[in-house]
Every structure is written in structure tokens, then in C-alpha cells.
N, CA, C and O atoms as a CHARMM CRD file, in Angstrom:
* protein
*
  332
    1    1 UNK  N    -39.27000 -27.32600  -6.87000 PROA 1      0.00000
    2    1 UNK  CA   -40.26500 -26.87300  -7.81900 PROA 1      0.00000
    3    1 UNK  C    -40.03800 -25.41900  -8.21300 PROA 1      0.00000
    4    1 UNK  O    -40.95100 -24.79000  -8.74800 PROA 1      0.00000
    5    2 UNK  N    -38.99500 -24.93100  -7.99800 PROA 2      0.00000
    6    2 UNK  CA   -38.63100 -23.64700  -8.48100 PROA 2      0.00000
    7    2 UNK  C    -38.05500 -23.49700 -10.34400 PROA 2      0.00000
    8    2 UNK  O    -36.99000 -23.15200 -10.85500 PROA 2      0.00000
    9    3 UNK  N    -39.07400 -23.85000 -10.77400 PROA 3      0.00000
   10    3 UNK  CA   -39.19800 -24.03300 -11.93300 PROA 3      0.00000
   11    3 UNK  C    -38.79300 -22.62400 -13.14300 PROA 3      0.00000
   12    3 UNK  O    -38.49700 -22.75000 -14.33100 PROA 3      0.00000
   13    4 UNK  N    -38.92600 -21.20900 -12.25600 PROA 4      0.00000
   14    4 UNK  CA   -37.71700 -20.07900 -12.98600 PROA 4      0.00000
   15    4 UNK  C    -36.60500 -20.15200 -12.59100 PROA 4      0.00000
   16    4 UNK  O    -35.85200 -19.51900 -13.33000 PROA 4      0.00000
   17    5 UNK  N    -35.95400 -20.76300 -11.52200 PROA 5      0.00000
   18    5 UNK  CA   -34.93600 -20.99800 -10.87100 PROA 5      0.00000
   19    5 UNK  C    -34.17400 -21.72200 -11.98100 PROA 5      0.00000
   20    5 UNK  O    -33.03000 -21.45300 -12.34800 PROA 5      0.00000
   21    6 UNK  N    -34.91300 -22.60900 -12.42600 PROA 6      0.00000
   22    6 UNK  CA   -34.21000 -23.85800 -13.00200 PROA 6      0.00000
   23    6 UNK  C    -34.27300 -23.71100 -14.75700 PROA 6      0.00000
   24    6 UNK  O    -33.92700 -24.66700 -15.45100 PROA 6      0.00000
   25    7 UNK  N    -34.71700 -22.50700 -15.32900 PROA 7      0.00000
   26    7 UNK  CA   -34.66200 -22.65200 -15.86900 PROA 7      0.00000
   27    7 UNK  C    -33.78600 -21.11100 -16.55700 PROA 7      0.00000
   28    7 UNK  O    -33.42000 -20.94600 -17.72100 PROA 7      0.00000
   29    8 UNK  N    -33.65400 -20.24900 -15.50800 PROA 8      0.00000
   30    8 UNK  CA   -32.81500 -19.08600 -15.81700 PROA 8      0.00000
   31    8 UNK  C    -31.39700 -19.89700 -15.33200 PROA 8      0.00000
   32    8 UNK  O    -30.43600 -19.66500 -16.06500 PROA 8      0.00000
   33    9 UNK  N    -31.14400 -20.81800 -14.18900 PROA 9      0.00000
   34    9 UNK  CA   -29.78200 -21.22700 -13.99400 PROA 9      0.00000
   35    9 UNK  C    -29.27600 -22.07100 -15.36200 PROA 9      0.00000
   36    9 UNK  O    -28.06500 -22.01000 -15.57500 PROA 9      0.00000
   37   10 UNK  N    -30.21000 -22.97000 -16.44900 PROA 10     0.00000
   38   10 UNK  CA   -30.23400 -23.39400 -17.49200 PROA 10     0.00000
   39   10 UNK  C    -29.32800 -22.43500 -18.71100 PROA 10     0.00000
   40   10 UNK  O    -28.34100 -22.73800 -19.38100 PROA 10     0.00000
   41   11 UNK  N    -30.15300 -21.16200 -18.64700 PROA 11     0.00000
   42   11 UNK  CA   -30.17500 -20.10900 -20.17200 PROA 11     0.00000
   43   11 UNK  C    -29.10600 -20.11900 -19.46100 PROA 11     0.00000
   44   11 UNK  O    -28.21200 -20.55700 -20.18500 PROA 11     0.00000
   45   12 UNK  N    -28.38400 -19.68300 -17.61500 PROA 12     0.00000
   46   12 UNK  CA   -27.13000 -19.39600 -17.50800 PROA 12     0.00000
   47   12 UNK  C    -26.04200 -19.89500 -17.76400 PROA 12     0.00000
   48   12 UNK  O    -25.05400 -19.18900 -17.96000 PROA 12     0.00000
   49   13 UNK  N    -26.01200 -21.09200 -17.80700 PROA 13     0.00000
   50   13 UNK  CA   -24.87900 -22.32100 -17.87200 PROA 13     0.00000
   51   13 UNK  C    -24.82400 -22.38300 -19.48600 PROA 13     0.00000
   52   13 UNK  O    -23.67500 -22.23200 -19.90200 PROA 13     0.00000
   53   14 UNK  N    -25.60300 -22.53200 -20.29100 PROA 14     0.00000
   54   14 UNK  CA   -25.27800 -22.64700 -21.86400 PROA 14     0.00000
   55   14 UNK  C    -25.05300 -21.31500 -22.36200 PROA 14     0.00000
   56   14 UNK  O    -24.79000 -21.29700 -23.56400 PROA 14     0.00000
   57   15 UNK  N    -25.08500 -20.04000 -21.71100 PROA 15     0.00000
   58   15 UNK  CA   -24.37500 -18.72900 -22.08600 PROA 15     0.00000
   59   15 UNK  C    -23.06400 -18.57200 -21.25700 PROA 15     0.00000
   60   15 UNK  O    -22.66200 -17.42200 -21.08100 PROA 15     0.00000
   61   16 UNK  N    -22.33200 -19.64400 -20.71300 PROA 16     0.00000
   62   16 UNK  CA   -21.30100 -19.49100 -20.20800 PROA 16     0.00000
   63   16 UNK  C    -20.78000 -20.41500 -20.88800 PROA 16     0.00000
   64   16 UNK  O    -19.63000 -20.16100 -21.24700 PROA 16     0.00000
   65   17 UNK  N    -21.33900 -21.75500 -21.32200 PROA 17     0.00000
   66   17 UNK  CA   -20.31800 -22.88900 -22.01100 PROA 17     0.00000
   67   17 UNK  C    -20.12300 -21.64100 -23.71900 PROA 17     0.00000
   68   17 UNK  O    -19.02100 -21.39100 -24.20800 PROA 17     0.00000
   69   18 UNK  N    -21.30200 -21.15300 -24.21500 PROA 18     0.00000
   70   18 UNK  CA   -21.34400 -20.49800 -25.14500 PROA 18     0.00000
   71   18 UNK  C    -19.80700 -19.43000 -25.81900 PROA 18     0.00000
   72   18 UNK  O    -19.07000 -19.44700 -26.80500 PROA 18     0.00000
   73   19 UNK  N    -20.01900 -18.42100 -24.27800 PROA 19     0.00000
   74   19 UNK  CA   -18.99200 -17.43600 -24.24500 PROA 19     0.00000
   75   19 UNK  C    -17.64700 -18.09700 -24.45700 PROA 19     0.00000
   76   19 UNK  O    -16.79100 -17.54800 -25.15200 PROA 19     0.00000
   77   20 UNK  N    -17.39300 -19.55800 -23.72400 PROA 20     0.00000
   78   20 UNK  CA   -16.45200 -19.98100 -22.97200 PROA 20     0.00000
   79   20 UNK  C    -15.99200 -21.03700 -24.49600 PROA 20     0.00000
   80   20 UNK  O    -14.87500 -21.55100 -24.43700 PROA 20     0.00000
   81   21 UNK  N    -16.75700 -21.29200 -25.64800 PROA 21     0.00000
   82   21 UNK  CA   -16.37300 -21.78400 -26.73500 PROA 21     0.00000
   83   21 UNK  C    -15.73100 -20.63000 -27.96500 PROA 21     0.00000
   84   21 UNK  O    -14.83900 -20.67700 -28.81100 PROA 21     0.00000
   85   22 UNK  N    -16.75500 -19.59900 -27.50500 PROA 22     0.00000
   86   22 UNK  CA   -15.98800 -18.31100 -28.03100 PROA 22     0.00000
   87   22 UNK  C    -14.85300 -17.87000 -27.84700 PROA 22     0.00000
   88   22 UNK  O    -14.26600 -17.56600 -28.88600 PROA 22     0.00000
   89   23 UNK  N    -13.90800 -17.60300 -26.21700 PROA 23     0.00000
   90   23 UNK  CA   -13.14100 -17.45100 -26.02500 PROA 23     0.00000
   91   23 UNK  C    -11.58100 -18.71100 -26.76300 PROA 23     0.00000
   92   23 UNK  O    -10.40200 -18.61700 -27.10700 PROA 23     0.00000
   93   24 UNK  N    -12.37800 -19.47400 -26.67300 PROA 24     0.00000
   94   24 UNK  CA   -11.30900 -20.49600 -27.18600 PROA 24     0.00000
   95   24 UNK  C    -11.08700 -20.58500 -28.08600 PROA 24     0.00000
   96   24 UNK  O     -9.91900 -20.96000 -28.18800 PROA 24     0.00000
   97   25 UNK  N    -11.82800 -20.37700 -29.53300 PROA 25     0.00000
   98   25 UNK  CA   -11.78800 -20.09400 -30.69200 PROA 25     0.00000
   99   25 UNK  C    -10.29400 -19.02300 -30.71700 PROA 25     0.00000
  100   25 UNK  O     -9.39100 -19.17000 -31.54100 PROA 25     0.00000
  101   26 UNK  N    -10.30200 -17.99800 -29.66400 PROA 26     0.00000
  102   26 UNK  CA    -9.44100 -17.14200 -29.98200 PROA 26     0.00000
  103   26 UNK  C     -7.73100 -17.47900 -29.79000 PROA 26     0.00000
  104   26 UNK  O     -7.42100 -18.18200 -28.82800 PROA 26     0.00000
  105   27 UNK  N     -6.74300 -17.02200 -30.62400 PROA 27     0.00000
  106   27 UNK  CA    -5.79200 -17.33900 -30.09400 PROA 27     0.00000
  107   27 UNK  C     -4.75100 -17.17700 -28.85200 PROA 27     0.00000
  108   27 UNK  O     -5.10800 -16.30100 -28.06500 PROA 27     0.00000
  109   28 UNK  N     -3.73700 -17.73200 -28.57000 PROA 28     0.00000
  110   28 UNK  CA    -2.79400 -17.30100 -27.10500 PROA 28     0.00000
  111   28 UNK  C     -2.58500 -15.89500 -27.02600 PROA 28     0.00000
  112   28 UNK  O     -2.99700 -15.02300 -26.26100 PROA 28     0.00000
  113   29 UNK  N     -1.86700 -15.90500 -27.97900 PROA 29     0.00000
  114   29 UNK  CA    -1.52700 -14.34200 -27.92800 PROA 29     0.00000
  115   29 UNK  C     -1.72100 -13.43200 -29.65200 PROA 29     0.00000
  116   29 UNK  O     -1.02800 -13.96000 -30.52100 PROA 29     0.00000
  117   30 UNK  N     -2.21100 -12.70900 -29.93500 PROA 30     0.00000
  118   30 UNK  CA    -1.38400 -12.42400 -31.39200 PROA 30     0.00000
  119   30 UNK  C     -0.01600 -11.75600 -31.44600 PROA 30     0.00000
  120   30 UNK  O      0.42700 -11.21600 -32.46000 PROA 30     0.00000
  121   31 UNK  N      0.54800 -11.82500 -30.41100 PROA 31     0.00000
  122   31 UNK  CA     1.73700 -11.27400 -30.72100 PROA 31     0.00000
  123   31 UNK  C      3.12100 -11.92200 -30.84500 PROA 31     0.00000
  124   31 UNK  O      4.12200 -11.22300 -31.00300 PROA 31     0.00000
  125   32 UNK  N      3.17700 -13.25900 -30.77100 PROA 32     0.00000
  126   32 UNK  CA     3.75400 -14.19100 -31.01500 PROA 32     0.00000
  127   32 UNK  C      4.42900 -13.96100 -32.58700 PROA 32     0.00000
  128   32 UNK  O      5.64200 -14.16700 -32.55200 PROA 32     0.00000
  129   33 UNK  N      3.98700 -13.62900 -33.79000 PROA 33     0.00000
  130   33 UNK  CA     4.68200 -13.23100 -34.95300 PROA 33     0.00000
  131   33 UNK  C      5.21900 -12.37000 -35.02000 PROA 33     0.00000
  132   33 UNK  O      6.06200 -12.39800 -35.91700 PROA 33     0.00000
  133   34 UNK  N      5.14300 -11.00400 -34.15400 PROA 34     0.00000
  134   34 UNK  CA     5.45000  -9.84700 -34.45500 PROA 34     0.00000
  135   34 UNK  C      6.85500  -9.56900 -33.86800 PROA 34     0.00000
  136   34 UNK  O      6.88800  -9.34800 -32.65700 PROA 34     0.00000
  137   35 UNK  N      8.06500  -9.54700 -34.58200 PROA 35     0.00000
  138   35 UNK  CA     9.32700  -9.36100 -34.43900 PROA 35     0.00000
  139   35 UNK  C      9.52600  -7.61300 -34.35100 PROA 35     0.00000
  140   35 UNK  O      9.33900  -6.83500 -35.28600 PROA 35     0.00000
  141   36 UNK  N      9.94500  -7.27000 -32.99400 PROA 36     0.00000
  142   36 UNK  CA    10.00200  -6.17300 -32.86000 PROA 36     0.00000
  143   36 UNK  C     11.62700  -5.31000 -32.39100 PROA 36     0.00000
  144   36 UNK  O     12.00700  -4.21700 -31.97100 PROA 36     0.00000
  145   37 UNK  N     12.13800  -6.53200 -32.76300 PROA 37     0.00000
  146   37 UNK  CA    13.67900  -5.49800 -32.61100 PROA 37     0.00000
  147   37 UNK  C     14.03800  -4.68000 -32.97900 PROA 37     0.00000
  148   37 UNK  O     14.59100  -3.83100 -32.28000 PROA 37     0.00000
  149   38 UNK  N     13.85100  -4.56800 -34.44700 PROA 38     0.00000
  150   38 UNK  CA    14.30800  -3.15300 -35.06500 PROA 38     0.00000
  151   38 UNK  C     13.64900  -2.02700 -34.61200 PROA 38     0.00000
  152   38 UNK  O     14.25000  -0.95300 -34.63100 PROA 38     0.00000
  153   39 UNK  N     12.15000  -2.11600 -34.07900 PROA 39     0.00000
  154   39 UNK  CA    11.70700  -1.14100 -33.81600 PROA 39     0.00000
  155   39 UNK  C     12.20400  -0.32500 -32.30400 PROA 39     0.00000
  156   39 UNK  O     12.13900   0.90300 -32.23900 PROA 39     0.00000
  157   40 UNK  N     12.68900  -1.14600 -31.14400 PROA 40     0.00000
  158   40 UNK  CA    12.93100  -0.71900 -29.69900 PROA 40     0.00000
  159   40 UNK  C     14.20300   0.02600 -30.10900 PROA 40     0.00000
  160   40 UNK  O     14.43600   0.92400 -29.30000 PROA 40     0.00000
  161   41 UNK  N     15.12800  -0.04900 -31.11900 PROA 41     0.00000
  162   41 UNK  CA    16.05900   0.44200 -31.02600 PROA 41     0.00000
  163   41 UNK  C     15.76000   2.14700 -31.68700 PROA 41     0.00000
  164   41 UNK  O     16.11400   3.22300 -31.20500 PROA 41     0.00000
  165   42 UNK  N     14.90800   1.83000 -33.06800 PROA 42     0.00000
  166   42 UNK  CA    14.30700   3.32600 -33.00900 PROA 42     0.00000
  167   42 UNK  C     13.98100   3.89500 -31.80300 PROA 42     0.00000
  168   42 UNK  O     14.61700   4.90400 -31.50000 PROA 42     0.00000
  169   43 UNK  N     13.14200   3.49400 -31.03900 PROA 43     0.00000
  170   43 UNK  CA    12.30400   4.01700 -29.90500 PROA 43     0.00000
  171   43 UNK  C     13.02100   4.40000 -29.11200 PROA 43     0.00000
  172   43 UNK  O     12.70000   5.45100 -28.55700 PROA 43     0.00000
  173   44 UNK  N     14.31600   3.72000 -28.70000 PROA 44     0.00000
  174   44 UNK  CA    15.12800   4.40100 -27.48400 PROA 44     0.00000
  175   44 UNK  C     15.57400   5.52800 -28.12900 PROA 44     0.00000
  176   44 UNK  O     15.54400   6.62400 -27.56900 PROA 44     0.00000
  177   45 UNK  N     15.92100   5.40000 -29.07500 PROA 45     0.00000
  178   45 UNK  CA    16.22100   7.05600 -29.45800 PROA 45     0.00000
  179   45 UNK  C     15.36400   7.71400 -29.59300 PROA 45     0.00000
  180   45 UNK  O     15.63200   8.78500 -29.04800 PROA 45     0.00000
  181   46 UNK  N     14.35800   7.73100 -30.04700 PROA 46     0.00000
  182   46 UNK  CA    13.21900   8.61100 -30.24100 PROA 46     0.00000
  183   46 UNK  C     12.26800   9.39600 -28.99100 PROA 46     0.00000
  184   46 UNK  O     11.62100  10.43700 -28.87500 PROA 46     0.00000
  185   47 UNK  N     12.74900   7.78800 -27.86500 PROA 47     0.00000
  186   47 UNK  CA    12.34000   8.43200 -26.68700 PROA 47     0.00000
  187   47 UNK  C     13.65100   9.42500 -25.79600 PROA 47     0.00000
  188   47 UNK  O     13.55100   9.74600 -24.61200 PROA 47     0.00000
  189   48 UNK  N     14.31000   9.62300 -26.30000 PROA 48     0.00000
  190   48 UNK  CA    15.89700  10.33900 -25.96600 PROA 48     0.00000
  191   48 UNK  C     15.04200  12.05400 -26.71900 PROA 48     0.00000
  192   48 UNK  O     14.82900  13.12800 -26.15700 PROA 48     0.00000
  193   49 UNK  N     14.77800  11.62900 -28.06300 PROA 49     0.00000
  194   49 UNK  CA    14.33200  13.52000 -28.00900 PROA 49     0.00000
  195   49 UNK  C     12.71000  13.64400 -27.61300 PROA 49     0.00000
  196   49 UNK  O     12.15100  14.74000 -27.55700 PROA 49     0.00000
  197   50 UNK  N     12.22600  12.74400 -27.42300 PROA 50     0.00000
  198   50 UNK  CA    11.07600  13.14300 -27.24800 PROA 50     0.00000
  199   50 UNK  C     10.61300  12.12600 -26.11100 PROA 50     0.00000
  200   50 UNK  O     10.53000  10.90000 -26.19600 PROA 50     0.00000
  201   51 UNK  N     10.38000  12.82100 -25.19900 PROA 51     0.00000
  202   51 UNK  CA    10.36200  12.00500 -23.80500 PROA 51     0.00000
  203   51 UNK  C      8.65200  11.48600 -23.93500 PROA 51     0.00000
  204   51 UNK  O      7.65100  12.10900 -23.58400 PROA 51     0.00000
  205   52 UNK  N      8.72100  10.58600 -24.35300 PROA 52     0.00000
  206   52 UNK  CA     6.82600  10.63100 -24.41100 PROA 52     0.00000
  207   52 UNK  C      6.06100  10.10800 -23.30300 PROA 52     0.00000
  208   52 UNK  O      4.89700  10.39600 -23.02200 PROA 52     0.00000
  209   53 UNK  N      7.27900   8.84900 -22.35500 PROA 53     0.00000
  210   53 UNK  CA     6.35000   8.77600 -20.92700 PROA 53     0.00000
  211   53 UNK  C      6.11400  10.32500 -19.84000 PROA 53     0.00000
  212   53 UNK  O      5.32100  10.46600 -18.90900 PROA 53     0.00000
  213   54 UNK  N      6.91900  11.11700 -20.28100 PROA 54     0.00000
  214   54 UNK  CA     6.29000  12.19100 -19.70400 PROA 54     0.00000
  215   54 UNK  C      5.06800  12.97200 -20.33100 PROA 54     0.00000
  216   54 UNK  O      4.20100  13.64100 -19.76800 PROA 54     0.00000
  217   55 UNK  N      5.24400  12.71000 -21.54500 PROA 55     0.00000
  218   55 UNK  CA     4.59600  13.37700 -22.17600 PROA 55     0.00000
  219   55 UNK  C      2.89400  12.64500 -22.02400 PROA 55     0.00000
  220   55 UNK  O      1.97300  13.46000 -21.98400 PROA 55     0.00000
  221   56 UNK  N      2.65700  11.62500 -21.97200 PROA 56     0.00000
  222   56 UNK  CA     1.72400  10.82300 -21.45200 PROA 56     0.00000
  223   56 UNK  C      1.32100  11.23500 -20.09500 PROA 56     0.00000
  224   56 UNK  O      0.22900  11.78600 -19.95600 PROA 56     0.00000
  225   57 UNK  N      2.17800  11.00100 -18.96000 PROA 57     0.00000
  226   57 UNK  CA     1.69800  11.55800 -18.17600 PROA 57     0.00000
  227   57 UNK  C      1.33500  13.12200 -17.94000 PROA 57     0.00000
  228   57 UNK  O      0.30400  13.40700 -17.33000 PROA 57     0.00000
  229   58 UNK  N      1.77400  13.63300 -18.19100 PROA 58     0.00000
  230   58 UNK  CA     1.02900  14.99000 -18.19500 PROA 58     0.00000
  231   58 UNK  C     -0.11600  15.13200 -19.15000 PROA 58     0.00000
  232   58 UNK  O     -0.93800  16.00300 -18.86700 PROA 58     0.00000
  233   59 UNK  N     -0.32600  14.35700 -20.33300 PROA 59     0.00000
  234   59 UNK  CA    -2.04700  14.40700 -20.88700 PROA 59     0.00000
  235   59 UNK  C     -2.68900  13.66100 -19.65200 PROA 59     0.00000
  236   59 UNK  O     -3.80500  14.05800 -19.31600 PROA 59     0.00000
  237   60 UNK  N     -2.27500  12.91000 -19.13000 PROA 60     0.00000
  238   60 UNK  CA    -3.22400  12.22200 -17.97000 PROA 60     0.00000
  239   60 UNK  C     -3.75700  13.16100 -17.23700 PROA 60     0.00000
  240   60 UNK  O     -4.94500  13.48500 -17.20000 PROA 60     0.00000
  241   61 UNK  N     -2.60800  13.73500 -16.47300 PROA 61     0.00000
  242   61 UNK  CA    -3.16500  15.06600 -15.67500 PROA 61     0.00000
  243   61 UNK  C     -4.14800  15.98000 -16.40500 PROA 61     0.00000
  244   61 UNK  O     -5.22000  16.16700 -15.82900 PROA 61     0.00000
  245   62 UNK  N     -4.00600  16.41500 -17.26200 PROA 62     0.00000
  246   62 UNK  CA    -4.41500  17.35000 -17.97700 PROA 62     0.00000
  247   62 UNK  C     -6.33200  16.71100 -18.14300 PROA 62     0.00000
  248   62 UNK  O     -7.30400  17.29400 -17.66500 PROA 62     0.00000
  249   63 UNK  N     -6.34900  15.83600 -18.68300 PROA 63     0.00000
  250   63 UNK  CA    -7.69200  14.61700 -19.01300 PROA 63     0.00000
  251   63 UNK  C     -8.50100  14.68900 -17.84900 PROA 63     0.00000
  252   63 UNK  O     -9.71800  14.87000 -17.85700 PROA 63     0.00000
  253   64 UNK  N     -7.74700  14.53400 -16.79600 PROA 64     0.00000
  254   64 UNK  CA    -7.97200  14.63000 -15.08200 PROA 64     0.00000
  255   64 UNK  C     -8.76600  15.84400 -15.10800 PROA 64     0.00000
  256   64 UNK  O     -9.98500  15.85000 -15.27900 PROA 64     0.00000
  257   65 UNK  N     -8.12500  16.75200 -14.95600 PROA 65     0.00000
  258   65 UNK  CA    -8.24700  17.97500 -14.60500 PROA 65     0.00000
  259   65 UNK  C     -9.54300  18.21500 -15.15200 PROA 65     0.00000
  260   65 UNK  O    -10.57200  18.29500 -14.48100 PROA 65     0.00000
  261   66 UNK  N     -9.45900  18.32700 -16.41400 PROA 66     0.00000
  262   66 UNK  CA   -10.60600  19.09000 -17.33700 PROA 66     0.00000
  263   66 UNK  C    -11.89900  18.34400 -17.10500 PROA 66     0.00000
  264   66 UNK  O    -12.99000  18.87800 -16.90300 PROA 66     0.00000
  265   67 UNK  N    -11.59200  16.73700 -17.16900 PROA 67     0.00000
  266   67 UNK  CA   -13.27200  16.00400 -16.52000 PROA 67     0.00000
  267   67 UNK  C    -13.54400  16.54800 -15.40800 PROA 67     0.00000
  268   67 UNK  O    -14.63600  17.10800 -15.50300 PROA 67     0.00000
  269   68 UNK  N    -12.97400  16.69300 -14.12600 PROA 68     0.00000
  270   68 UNK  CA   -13.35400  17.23300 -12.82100 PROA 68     0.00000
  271   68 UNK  C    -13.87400  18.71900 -13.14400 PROA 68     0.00000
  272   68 UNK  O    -15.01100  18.96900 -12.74500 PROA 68     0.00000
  273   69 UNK  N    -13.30000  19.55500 -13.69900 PROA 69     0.00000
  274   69 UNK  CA   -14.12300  20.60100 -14.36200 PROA 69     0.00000
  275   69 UNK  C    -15.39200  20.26700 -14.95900 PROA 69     0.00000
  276   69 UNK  O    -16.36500  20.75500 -14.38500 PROA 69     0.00000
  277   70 UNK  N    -15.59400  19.62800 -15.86400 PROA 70     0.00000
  278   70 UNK  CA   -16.95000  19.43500 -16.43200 PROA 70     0.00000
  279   70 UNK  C    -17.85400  18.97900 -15.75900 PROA 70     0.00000
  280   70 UNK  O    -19.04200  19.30000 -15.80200 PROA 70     0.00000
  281   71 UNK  N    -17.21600  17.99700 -14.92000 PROA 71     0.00000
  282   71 UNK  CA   -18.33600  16.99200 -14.00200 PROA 71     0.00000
  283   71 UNK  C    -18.63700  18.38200 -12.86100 PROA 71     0.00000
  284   71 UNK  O    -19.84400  18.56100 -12.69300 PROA 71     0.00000
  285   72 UNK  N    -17.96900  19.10200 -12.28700 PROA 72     0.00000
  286   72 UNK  CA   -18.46600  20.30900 -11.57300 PROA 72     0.00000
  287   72 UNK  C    -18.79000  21.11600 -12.41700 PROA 72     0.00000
  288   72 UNK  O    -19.62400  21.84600 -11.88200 PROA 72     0.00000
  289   73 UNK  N    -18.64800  21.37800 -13.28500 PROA 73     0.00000
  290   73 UNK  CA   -20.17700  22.26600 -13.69500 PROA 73     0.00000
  291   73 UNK  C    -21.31800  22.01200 -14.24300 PROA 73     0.00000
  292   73 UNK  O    -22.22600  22.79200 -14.53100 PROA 73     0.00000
  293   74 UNK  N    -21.19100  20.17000 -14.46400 PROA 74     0.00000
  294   74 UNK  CA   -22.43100  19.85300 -14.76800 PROA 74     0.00000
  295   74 UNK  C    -22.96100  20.02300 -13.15300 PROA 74     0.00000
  296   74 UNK  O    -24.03400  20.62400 -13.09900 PROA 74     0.00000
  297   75 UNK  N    -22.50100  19.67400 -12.03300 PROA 75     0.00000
  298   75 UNK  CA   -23.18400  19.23200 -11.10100 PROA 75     0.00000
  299   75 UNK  C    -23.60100  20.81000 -10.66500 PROA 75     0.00000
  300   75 UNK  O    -24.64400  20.75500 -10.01500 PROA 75     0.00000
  301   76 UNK  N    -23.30100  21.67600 -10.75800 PROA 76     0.00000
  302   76 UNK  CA   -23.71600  23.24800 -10.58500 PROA 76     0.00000
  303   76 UNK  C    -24.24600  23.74200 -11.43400 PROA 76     0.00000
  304   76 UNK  O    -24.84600  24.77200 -11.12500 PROA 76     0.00000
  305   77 UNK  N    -24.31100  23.32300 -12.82600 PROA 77     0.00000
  306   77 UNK  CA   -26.04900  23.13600 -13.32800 PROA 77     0.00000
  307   77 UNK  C    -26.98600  22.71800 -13.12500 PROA 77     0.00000
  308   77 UNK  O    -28.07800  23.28200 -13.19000 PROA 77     0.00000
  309   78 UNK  N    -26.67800  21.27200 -12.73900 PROA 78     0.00000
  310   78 UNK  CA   -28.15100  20.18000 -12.29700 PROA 78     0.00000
  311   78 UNK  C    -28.25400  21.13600 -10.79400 PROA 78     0.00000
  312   78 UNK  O    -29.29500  21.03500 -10.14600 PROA 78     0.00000
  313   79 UNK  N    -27.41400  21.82500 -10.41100 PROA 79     0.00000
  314   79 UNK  CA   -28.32200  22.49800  -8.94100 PROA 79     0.00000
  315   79 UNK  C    -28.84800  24.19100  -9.45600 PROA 79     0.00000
  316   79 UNK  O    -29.66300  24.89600  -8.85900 PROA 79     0.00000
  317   80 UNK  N    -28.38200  24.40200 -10.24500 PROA 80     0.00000
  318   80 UNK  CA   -29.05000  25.88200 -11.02000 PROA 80     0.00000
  319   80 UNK  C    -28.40400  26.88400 -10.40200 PROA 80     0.00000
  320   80 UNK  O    -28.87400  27.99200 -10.14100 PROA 80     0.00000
  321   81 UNK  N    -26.97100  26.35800 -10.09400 PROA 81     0.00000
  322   81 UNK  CA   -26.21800  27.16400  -9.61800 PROA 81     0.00000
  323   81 UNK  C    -25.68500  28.07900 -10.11700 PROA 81     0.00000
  324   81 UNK  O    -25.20300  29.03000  -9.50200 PROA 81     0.00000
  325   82 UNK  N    -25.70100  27.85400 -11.86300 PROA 82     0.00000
  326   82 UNK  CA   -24.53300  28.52600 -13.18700 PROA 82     0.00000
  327   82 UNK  C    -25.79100  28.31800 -14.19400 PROA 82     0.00000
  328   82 UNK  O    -26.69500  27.54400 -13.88000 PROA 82     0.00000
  329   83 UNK  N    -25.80700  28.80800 -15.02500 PROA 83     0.00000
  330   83 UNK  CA   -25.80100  28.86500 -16.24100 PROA 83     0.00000
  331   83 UNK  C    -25.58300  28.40400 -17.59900 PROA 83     0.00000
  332   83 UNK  O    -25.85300  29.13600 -18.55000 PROA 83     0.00000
């Protein structure tokens, strides 16, 4: 007789068949058309003058860095530590 039981496990199961008709609608992959040879061969060269997995990683660091800054001085505001 758990009658919200049975009827939130209800709304749950037809918002999962729901989602789960949505997902299928979608296709395998979209990348299946996209012919990309000509482009890797630019790229190895391009990544020859311009190293960009480094260059990526060091914005990472950098992204790093500066949130941990902000998040400490928000948190030394919320204590009225700063200004």
C-alpha cells in the first residue's frame, strides 16, 4: 500500500524508457563521414612548429593555478581575512 512508492517508481520508469527513446533517436557516431586525412598530415607539421600538446598543457597548469588563487581568496574573504 505504498501508494507514493508506486507511483514515483512509475513517473521513474517512463522517464527512463523516455530518455532511453531519446538516446536512440541519436546516431552511432557522427563521425563516420568525416574524412580526415588530409588534415593529420597538415597537423604533423604544424605540430612540428608549434608544439600545442605542450602548449595545452601548460594552459592547464596555468587554469590550475589561478582557480586555487581565487578559490583562496574567496575563502579569506568569506573569513574577513582580506579585503
Amino acid at each position: 500500500m505504498d501508494i507514493f512508492g508506486d507511483i514515483f517508481g512509475g513517473i521513474t520508469q517512463k522517464l527512463i524508457e523516455l530518455v532511453a527513446r531519446i538516446i536512440n533517436l541519436l546516431p552511432d557516431s557522427p563521425f563516420h563521414t568525416v574524412n580526415n586525412a588530409d588534415v593529420n598530415s597538415f597537423l604533423g607539421g604544424l605540430n612540428w612548429v608549434l608544439p600545442i600538446a605542450q602548449m595545452i598543457s601548460i594552459l592547464e597548469a596555468w587554469l590550475i593555478v589561478v582557480a586555487v588563487y581565487y578559490t583562496y581568496q574567496l575563502i579569506l574573504r568569506w573569513a574577513r581575512m582580506i579585503k
